[in-house]
Backbone of each chain as ProteinMPNN parsed JSONL, in Angstrom:
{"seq_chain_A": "XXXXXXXXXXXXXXXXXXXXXXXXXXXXXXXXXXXXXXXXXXXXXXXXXXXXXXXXXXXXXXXXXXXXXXXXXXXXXXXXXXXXXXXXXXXXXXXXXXXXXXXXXXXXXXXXXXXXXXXXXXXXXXXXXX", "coords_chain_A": {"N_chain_A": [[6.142, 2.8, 63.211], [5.494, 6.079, 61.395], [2.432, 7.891, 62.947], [0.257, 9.897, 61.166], [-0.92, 12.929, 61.141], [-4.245, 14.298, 61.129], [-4.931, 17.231, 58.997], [-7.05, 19.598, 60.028], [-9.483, 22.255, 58.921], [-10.486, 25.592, 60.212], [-14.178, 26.595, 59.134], [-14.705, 28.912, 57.449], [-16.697, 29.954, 57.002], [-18.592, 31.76, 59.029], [-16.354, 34.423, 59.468], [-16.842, 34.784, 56.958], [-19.671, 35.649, 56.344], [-19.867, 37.606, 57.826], [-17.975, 39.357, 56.971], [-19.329, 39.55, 54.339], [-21.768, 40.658, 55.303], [-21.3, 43.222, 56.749], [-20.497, 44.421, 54.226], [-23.372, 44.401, 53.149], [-24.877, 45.728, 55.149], [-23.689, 48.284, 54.846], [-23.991, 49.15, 51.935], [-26.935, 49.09, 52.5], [-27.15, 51.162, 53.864], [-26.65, 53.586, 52.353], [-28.6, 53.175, 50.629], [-30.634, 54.282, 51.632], [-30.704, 56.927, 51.773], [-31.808, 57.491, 49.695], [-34.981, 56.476, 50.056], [-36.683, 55.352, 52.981], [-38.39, 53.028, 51.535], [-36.542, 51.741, 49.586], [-34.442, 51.409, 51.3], [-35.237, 48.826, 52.942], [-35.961, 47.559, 50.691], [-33.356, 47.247, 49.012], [-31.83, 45.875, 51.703], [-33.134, 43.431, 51.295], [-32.788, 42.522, 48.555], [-29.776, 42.413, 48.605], [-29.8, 40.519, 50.781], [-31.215, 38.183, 49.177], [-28.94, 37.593, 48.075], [-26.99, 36.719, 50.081], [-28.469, 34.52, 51.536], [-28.408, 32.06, 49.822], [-25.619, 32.189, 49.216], [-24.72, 31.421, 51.944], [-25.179, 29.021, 52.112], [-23.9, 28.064, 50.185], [-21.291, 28.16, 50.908], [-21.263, 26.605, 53.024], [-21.633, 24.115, 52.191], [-19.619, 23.881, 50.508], [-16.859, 23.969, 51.962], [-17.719, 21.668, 53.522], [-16.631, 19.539, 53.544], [-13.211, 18.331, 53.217], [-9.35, 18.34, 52.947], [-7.253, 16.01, 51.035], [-8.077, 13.259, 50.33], [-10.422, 13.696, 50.146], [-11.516, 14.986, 48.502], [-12.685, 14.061, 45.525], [-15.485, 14.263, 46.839], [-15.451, 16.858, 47.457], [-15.706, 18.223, 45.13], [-18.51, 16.908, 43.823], [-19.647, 18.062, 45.955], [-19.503, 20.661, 45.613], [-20.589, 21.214, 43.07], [-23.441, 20.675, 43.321], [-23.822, 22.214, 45.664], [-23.45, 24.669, 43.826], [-26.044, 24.168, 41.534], [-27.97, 24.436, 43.968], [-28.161, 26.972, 45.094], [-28.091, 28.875, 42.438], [-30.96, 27.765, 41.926], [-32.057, 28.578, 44.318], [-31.706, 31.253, 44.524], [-33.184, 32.142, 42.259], [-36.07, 31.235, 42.742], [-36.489, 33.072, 45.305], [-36.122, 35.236, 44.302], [-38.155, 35.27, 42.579], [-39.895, 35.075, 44.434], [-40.153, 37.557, 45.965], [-40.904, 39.416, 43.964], [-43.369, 38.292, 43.585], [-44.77, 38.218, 46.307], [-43.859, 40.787, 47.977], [-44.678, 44.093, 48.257], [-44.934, 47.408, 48.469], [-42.156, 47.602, 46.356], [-38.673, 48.092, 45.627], [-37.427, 48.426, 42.786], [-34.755, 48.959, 41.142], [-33.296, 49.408, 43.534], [-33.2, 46.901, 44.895], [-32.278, 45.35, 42.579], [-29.784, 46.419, 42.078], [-28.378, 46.494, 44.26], [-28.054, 43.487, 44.81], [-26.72, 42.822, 42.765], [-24.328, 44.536, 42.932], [-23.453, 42.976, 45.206], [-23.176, 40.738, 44.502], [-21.275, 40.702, 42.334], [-18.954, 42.238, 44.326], [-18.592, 40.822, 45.962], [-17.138, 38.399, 44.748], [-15.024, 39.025, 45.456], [-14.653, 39.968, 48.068], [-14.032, 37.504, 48.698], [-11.83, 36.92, 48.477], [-10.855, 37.416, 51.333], [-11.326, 35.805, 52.669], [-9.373, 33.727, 55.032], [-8.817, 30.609, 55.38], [-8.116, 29.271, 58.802], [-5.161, 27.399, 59.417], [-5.295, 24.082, 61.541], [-4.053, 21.823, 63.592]], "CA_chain_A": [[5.39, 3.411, 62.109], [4.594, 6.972, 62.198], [1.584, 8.288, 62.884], [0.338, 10.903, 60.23], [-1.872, 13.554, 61.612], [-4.562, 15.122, 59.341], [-5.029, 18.672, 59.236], [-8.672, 20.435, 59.765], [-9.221, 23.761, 58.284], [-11.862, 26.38, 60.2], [-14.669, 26.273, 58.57], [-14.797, 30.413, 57.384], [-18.668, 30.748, 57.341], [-18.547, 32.886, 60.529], [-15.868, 35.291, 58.989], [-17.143, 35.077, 55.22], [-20.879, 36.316, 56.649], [-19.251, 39.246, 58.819], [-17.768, 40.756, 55.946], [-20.51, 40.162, 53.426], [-23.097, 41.264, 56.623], [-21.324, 44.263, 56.557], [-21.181, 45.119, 53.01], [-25.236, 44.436, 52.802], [-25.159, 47.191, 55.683], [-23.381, 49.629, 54.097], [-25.04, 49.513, 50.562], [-28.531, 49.441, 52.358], [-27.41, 52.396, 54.675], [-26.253, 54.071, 51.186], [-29.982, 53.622, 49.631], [-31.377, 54.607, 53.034], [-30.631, 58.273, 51.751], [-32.935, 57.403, 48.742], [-35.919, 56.04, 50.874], [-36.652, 53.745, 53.277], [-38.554, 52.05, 50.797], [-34.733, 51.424, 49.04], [-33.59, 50.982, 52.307], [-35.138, 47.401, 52.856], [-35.629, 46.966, 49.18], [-31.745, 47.062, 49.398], [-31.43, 44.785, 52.086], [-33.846, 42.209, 50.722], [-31.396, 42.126, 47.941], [-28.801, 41.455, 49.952], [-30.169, 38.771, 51.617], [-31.208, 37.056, 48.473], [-27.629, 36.98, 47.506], [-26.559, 36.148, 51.286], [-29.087, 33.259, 52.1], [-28.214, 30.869, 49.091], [-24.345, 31.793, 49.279], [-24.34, 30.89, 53.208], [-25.839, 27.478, 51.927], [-23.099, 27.105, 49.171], [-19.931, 28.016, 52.027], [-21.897, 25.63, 53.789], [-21.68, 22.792, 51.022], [-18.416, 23.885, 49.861], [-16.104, 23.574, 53.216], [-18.387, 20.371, 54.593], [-15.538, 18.279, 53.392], [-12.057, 18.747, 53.879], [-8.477, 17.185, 52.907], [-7.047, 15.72, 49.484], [-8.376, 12.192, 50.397], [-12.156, 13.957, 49.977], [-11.568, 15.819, 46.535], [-14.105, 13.893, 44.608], [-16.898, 14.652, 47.618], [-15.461, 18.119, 47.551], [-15.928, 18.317, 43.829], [-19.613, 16.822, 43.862], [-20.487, 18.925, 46.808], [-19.494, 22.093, 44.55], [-21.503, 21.051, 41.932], [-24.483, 20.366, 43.645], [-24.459, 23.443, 46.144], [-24.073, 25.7, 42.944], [-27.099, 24.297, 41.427], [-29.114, 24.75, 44.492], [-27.961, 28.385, 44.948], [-29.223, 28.869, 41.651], [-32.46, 27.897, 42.04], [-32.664, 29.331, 45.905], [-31.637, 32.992, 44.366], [-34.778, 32.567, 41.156], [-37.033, 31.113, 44.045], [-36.685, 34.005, 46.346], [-36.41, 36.627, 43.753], [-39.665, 35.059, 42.456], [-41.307, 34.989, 45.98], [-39.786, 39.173, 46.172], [-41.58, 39.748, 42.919], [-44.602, 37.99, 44.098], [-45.488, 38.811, 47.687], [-43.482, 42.059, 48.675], [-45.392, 44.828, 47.476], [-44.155, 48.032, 47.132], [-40.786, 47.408, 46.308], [-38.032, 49.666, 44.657], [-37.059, 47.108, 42.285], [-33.385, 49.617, 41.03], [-32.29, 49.455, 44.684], [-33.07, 45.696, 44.836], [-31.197, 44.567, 41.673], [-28.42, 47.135, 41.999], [-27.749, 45.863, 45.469], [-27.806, 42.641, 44.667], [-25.564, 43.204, 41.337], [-23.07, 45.082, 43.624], [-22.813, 41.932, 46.475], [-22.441, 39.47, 43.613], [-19.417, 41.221, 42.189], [-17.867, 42.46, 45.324], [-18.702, 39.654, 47.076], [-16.233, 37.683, 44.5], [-13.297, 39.946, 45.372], [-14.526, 40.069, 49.139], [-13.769, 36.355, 49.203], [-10.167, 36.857, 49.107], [-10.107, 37.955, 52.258], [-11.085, 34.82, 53.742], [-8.178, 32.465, 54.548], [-9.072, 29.316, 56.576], [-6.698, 28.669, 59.281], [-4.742, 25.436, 59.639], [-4.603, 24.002, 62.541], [-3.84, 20.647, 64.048]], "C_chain_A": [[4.951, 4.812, 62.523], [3.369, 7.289, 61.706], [1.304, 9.979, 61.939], [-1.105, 11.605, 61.216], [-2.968, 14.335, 60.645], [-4.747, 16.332, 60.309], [-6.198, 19.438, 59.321], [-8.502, 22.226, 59.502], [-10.366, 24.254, 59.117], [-12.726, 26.813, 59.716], [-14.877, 28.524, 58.252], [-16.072, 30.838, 57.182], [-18.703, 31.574, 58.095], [-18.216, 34.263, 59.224], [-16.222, 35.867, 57.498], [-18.577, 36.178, 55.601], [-20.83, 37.59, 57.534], [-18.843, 39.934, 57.832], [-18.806, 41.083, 54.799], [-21.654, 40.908, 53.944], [-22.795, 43.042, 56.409], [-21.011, 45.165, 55.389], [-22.542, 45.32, 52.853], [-25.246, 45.568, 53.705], [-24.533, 48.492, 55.205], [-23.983, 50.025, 53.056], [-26.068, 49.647, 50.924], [-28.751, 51.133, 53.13], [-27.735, 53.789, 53.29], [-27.663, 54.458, 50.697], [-31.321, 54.026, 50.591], [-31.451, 56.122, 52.537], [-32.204, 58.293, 50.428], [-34.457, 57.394, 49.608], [-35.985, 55.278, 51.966], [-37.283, 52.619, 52.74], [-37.393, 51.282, 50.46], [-34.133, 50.748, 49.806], [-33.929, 49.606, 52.566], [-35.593, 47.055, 51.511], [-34.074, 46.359, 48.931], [-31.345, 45.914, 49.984], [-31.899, 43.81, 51.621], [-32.873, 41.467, 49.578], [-30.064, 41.48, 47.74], [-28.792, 40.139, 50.404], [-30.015, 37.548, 50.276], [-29.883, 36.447, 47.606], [-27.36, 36.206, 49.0], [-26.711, 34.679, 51.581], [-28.305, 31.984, 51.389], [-26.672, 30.582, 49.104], [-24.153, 31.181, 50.767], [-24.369, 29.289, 52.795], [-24.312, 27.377, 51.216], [-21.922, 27.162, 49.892], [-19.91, 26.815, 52.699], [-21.095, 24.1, 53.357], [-20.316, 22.54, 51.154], [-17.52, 23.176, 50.731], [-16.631, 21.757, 54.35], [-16.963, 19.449, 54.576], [-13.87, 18.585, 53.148], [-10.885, 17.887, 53.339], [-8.625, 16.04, 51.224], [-7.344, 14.343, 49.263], [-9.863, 12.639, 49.814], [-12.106, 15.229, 48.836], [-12.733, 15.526, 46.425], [-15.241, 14.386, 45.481], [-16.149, 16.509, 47.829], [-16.182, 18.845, 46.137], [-17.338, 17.984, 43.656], [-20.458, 18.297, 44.712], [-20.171, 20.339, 46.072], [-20.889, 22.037, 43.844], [-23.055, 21.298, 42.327], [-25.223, 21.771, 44.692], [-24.745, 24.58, 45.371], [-25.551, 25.528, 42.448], [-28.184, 24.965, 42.225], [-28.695, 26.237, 45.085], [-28.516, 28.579, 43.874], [-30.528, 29.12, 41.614], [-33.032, 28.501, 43.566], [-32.875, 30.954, 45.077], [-32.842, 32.887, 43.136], [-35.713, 32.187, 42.062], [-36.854, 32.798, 44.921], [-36.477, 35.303, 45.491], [-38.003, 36.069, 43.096], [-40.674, 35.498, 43.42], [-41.052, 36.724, 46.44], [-40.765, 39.447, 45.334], [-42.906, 40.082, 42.733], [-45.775, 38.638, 45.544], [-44.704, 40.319, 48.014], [-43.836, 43.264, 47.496], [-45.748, 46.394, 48.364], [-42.636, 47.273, 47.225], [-39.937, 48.554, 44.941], [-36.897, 48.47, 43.823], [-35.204, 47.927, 41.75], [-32.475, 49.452, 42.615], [-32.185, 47.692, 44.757], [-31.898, 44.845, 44.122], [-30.001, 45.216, 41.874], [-27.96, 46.46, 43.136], [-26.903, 44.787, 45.422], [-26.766, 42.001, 43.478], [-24.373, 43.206, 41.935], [-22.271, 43.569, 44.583], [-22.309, 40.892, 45.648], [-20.789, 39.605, 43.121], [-18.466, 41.699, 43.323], [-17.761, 41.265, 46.324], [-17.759, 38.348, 46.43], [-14.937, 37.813, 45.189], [-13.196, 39.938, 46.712], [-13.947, 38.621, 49.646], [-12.457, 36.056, 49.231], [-9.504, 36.981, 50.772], [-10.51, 36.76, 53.739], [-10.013, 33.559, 53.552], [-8.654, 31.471, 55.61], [-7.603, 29.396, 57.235], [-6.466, 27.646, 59.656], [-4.699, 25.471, 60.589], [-4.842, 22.48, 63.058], [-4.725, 19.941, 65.342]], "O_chain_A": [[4.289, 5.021, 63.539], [3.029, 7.146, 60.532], [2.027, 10.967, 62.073], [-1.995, 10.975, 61.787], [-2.638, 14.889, 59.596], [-4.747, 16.499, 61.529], [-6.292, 20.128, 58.306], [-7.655, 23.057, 59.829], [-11.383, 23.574, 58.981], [-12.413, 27.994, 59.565], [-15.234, 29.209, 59.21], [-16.438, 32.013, 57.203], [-18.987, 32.6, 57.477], [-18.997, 34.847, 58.471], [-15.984, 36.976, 57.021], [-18.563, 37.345, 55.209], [-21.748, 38.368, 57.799], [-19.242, 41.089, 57.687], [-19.134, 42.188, 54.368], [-22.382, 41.633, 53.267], [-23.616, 43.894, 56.069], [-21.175, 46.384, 55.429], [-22.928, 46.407, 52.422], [-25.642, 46.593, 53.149], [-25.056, 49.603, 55.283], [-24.53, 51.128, 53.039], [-26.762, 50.284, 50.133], [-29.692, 51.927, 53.117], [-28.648, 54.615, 53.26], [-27.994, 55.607, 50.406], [-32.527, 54.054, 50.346], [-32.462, 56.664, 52.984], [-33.238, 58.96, 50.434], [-34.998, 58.492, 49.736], [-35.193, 54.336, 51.93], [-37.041, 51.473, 53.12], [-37.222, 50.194, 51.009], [-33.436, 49.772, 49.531], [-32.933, 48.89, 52.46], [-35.504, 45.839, 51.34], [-33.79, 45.182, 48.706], [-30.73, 45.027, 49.392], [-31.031, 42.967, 51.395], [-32.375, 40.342, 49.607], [-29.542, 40.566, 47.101], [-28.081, 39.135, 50.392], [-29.275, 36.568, 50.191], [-29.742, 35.462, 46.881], [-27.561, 34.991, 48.988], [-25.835, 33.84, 51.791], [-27.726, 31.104, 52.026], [-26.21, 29.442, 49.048], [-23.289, 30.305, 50.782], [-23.541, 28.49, 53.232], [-23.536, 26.575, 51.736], [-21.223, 26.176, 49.657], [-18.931, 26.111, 52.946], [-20.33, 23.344, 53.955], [-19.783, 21.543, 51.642], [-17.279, 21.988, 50.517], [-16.152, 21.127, 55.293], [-16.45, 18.837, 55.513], [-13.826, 19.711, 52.651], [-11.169, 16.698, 53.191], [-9.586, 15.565, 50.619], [-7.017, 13.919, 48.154], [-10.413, 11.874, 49.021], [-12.834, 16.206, 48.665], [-13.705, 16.143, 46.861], [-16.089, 15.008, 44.842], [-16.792, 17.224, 48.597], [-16.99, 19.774, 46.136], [-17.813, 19.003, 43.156], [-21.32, 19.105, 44.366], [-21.111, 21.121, 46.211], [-21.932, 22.657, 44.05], [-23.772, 22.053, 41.671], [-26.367, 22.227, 44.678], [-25.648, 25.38, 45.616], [-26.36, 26.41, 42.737], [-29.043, 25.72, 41.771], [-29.561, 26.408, 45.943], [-29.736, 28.512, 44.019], [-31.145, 30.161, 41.387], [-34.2, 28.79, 43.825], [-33.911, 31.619, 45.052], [-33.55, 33.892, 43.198], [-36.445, 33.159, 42.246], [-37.788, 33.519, 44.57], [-36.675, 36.392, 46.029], [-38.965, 36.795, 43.348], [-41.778, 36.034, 43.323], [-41.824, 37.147, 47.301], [-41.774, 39.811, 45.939], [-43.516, 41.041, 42.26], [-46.881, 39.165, 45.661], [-45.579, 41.058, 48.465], [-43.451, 43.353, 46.33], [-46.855, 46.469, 48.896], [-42.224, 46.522, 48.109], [-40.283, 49.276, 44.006], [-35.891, 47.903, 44.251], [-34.308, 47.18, 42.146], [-31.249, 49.396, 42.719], [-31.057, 47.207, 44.668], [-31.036, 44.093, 44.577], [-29.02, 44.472, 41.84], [-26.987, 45.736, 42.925], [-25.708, 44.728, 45.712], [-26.222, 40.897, 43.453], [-23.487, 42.368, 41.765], [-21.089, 43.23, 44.633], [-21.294, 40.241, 45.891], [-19.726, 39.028, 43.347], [-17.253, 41.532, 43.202], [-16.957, 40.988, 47.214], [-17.527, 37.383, 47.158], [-14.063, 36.976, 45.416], [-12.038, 39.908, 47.129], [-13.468, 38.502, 50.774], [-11.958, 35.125, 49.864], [-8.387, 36.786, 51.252], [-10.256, 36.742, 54.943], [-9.801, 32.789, 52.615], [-8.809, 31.865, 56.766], [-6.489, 29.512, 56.724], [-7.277, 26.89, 60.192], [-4.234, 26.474, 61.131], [-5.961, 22.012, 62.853], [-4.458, 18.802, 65.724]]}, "seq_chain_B": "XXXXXXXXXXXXXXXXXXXXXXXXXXXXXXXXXXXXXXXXXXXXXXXXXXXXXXXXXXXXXXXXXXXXXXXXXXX", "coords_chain_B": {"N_chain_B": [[-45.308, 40.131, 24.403], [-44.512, 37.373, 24.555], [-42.204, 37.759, 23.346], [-40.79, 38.276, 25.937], [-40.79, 36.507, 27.673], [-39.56, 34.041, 25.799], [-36.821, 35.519, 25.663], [-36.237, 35.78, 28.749], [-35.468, 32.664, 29.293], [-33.676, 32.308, 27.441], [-31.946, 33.467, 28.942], [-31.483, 32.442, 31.485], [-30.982, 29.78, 30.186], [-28.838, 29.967, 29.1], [-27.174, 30.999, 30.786], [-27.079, 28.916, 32.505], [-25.825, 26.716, 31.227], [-22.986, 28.04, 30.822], [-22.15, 28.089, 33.522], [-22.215, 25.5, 33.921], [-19.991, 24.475, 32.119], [-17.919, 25.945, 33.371], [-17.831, 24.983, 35.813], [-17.557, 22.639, 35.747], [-15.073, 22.514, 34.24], [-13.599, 23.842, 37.05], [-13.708, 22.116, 38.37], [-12.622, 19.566, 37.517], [-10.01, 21.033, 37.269], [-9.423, 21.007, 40.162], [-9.303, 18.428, 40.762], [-7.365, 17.657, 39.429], [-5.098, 18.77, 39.994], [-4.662, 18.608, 43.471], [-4.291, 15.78, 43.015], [-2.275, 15.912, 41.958], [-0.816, 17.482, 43.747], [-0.73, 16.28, 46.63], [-0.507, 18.085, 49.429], [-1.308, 20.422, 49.264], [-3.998, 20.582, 49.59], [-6.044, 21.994, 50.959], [-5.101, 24.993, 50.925], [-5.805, 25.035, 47.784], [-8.458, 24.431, 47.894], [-9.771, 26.927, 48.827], [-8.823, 28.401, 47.146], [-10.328, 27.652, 44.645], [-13.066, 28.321, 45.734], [-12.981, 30.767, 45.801], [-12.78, 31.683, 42.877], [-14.588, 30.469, 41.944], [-16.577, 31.855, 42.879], [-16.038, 34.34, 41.23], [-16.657, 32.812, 38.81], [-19.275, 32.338, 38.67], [-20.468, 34.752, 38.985], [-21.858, 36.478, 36.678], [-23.866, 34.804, 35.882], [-25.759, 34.772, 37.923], [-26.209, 37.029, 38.131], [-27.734, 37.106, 35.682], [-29.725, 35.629, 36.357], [-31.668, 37.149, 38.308], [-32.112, 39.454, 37.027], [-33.215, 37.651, 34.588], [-35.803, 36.598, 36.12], [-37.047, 39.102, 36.525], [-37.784, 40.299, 34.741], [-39.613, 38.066, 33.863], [-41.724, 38.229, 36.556], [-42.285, 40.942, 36.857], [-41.689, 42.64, 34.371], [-43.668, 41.546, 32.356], [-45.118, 40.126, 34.102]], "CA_chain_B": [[-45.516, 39.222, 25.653], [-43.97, 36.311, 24.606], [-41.036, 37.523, 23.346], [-40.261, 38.186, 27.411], [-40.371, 35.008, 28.084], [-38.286, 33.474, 25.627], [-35.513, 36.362, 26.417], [-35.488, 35.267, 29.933], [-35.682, 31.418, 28.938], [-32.334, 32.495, 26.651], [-31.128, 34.405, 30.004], [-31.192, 31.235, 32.673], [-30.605, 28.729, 29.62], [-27.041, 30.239, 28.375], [-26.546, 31.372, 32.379], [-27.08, 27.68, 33.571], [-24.883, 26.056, 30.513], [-22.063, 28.594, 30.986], [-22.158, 27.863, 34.408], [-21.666, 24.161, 33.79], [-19.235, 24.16, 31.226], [-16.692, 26.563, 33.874], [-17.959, 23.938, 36.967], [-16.768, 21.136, 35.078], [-13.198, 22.856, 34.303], [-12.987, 24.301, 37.603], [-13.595, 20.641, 39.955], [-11.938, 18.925, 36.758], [-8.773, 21.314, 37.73], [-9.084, 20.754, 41.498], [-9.098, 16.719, 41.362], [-5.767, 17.119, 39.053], [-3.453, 19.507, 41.165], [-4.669, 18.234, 44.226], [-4.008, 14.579, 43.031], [-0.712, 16.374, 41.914], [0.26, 17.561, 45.277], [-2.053, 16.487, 47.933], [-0.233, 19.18, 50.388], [-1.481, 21.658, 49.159], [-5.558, 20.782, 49.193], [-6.684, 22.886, 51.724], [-5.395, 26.295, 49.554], [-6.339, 24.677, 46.567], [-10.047, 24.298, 48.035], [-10.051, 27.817, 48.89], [-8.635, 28.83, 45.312], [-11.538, 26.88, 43.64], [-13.901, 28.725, 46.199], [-12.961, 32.061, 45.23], [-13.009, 31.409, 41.18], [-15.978, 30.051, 42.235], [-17.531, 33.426, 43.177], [-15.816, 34.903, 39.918], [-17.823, 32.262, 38.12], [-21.144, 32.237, 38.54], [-21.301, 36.217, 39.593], [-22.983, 36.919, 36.174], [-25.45, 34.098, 35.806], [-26.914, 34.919, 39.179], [-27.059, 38.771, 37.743], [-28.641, 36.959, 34.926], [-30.895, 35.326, 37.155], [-32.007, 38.204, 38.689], [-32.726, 40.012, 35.565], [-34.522, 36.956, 34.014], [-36.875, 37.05, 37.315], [-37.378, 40.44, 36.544], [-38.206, 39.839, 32.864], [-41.2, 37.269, 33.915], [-42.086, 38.21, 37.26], [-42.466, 42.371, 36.71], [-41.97, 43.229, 32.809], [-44.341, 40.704, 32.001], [-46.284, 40.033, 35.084]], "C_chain_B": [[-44.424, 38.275, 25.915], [-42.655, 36.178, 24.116], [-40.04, 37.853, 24.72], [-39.996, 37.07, 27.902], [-38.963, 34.198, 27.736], [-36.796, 34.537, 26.012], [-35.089, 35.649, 27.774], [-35.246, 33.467, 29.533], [-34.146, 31.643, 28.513], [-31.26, 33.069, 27.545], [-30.492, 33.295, 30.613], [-30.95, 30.36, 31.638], [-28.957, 29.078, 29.159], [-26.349, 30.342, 29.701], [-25.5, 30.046, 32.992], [-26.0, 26.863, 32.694], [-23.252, 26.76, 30.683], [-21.518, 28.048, 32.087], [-21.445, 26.489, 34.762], [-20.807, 23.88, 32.773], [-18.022, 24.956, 32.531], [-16.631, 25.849, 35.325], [-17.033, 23.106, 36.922], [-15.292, 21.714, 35.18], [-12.513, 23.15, 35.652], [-12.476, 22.838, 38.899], [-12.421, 19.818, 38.809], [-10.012, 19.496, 37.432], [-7.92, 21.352, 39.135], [-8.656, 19.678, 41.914], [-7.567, 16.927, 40.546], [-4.639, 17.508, 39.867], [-4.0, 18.921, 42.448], [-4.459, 16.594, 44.318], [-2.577, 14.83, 42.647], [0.214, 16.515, 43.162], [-1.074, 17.975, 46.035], [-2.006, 17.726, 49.722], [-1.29, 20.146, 50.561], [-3.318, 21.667, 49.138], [-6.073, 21.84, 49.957], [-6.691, 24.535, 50.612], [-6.25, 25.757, 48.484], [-7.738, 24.473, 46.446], [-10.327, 25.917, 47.804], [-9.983, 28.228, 47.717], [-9.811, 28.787, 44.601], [-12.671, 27.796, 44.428], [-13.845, 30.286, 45.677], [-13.261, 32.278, 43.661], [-14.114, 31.034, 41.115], [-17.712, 30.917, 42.004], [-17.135, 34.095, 42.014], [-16.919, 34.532, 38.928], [-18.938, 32.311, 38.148], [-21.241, 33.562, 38.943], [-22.001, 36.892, 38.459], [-23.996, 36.04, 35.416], [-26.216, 34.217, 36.702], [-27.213, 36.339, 38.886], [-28.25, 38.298, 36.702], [-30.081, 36.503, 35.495], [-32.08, 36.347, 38.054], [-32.931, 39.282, 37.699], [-33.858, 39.448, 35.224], [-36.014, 36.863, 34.847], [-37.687, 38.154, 37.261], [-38.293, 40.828, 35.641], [-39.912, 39.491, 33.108], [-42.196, 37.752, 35.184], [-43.045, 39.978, 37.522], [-42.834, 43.1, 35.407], [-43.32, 42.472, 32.288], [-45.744, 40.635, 33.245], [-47.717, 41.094, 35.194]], "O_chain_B": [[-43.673, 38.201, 26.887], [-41.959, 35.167, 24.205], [-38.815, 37.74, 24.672], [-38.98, 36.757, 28.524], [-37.982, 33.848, 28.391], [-35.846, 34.078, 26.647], [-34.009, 35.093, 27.972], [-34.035, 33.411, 29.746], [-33.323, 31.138, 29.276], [-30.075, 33.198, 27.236], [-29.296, 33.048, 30.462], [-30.314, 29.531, 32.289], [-28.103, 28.216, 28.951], [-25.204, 29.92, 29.868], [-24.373, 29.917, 33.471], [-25.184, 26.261, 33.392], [-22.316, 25.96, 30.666], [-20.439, 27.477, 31.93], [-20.502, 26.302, 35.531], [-20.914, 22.695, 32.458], [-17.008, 24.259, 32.543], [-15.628, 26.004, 36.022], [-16.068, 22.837, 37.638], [-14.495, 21.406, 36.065], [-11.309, 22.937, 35.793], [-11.582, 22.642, 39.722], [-11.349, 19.476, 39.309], [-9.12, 18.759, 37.851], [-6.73, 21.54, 39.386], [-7.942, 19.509, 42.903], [-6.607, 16.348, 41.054], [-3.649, 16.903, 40.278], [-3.014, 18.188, 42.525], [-4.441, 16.053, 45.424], [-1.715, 14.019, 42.984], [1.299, 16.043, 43.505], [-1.87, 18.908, 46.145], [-2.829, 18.013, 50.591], [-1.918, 20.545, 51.542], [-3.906, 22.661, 48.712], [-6.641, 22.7, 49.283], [-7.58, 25.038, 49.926], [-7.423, 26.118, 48.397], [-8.31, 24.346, 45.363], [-10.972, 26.28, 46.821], [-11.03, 28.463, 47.114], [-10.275, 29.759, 44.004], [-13.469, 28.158, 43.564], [-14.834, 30.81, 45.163], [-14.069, 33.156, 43.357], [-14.746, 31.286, 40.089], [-18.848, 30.831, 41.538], [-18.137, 34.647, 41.56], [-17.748, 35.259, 38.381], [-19.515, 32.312, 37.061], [-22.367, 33.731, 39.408], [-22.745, 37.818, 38.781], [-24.772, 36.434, 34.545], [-27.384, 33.858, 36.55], [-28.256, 36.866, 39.275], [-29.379, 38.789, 36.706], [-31.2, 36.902, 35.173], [-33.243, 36.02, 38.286], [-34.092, 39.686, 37.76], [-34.996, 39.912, 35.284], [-37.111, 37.024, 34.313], [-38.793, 38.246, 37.793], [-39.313, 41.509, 35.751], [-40.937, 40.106, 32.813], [-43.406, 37.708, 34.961], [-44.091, 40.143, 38.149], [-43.787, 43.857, 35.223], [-44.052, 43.248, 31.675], [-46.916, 41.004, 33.17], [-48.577, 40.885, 36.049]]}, "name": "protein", "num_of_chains": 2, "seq": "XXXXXXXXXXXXXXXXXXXXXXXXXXXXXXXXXXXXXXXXXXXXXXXXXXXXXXXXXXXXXXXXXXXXXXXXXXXXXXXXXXXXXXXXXXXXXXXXXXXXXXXXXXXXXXXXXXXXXXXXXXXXXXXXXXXXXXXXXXXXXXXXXXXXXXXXXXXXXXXXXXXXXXXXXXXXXXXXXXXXXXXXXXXXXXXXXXXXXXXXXXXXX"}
């Protein structure tokens, strides 16, 4: 009988957070010319896109292999929600406690990482390996 | 005042339904081709991960906004 081997994929968190790391540094260097208010207004931004997507790479990749669909398919579901509510939580708690803030560098930032940060995700490929 | 509210209320309520109406199609289209040809799951995860980030990149602008709405315009 043969033996079937399964296949594990590298989990691309590492590489996904290196390239979005260094988009958030470039756009905050960018609003660094504005202020340094901007400048961590900017990153804060950043982050609050960063934090909740690390969580949902997290979620997403936990499970692996066409035997674990349906728990791939739940675990979607469930890390979008709580992205969601992480990114209105922590723009709430920005809103709330950080005071001044340059609220145009904030949202623009965070505008920019959402949309480039779709297109940046092409450029991660898991690699197969046995 | 209060028409800030409901605005954002109409922001995160159309955001979060959109959201789940293109969820549903997108895991709905992952369990079929990958029950089609189980080879191929690994791409086919990634695929769904990227469309993923397509999807939801303007309910989390909306989210952002609506935050903005209650937490600043309003606040």
């Amino acid at each position: 009988m043969a033996t079937t081997r399964t296949r594990f994929i590298a989990l691309p968190l590492v590489r996904w957070l290196i390239v979005e790391f260094s988009l958030l540094m470039i756009l905050s260097v960018l609003w660094l010319l504005e202020s340094r208010l901007a400048f961590y207004s900017a990153f804060i931004g950043g982050l609050i896109f960063l934090v909740p997507n690390t969580y949902f790479v997290h979620r997403v990749f936990r499970y692996q292999g066409a035997r674990k669909t349906h728990l791939i398919v739940s675990s979607l579901f469930r890390a979008e929600s709580i992205k969601l509510a992480l990114t209105a939580v922590f723009f709430a708690a920005v809103f709330i406690l950080m005071e001044p803030v340059h609220v145009p560098a904030l949202l623009i930032t965070f505008a920019v990482m959402v949309v480039m940060g779709a297109f940046l995700r092409v450029l991660v490929h898991p690699r197969p390996r046995r | 005042m209060e028409i800030v509210f409901i605005a954002a209320a109409i922001i995160l309520g159309s955001g979060a339904l959109a959201t789940g109406i293109g969820f549903a199609l997108l895991g709905g289209k992952l369990l079929e081709s990958t029950a089609r040809q189980p080879e191929l799951a690994a791409q086919l995860q990634t695929k769904t991960f990227i469309m993923a980030g397509l999807l939801d990149a303007v309910p989390m602008i909306g989210v952002g906004i609506a935050m903005y709405l209650i937490f600043v315009v309003a606040g």
